[in-house]
C-alpha angles and dihedrals in degrees: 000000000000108000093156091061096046093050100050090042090056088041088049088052098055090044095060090052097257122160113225132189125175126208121223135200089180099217121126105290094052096066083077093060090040088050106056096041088053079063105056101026130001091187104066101105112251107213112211100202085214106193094181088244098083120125123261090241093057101057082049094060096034081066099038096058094032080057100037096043098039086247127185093224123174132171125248112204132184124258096220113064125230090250080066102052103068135102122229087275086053094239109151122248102266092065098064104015121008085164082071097038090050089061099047099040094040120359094048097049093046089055096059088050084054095069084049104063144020095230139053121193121205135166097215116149126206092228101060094077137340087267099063092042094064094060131103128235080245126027137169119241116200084245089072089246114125115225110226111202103190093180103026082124087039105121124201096267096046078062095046103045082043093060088042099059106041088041101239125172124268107230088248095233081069086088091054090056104267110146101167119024121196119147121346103244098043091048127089133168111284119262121224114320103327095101087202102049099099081057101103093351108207093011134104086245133120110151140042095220101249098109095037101041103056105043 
């Protein structure tokens, strides 16, 4: 766990006159991430990518740590509304192609965020799926915009001894089994010890596109 690090990359950044944004799920694992950067700078805009699935809980808990932590917090909507997204039958989008849904409701809104700034903060880890495991600390996206990943060599214990000793919240579906929580219809209690397996439960489908489209 290399705080110091984290701390004098994002600081080098600034210095050399860098805009940064973060985006933030705001389940459990993210509170790490939000609350090192509250740390250094409360001020670096913290971008929900608010699909308008997300669980109740969630929303809760999005205000709760952006309260409790000073953050900067914004909403990031998507640019095709929901009236948009349906089939004939008017079935939304998740139910026939949430390839497709993933990149209106999340992908689409985070590039145009990509011609507005120079760095991206994300808390992706290299153990949470091959993908991920291929990336970089740092790597290029064809926006210009270089993706800074602070915990991609984070394991599961660095986050939760993290959480343990600063004291953060739990997301409460954590006690019903959640380990990782995206949008309510396509999530599903983990399985066993894959946390992300109750991401797209019963589809080919392991990640949203956030972190394949853009590189």
């Amino acid at each position: 766990m290399d705080i110091v690090g984290i701390h004098r990359k994002i600081n080098e950044y600034k210095a050399e006159g860098k805009r940064l944004f973060a985006t933030s799920s705001f389940q459990t694992n993210s509170v790490v991430l939000l609350h090192v950067i509250s740390r250094i700078d409360k001020s670096i805009p913290i971008y929900f990518i608010n699909t308008g699935y997300h669980f109740p809980e969630t929303i809760k808990y999005k205000d709760m740590v952006t309260k409790m932590l000073g953050l900067n917090v914004i909403d990031l909507l998507p640019h095709v509304p929901k009236a948009m997204q349906c089939n004939a039958a008017g079935d939304l989008m998740f139910t026939f192609d949430p390839d497709y849904c993933c990149y209106l409701n999340k992908v689409q809104p985070v590039e145009a965020l990509l011609d507005l700034y120079d760095v991206w903060i994300n808390g992706v880890r290299a153990g949470q799926s091959r993908v991920r495991k291929s990336f970089r600390e740092e790597e290029p996206t064809r926006h210009n915009t270089l993706r800074y990943h602070p915990l991609l060599q984070w394991d599961v214990n660095d986050m939760d001894v993290y959480i343990h000793l600063h004291n953060l919240p739990l997301h409460p579906l954590e006690k019903l089994g959640y380990k990782s929580i995206g949008c309510e219809p396509c999530t599903r209690p983990a399985n066993g010890d894959d946390l992300r397996n109750g991401r797209w439960s019963g589809m080919k489908k392991t990640e949203c596109g956030l972190h394949l489209n853009n590189d």
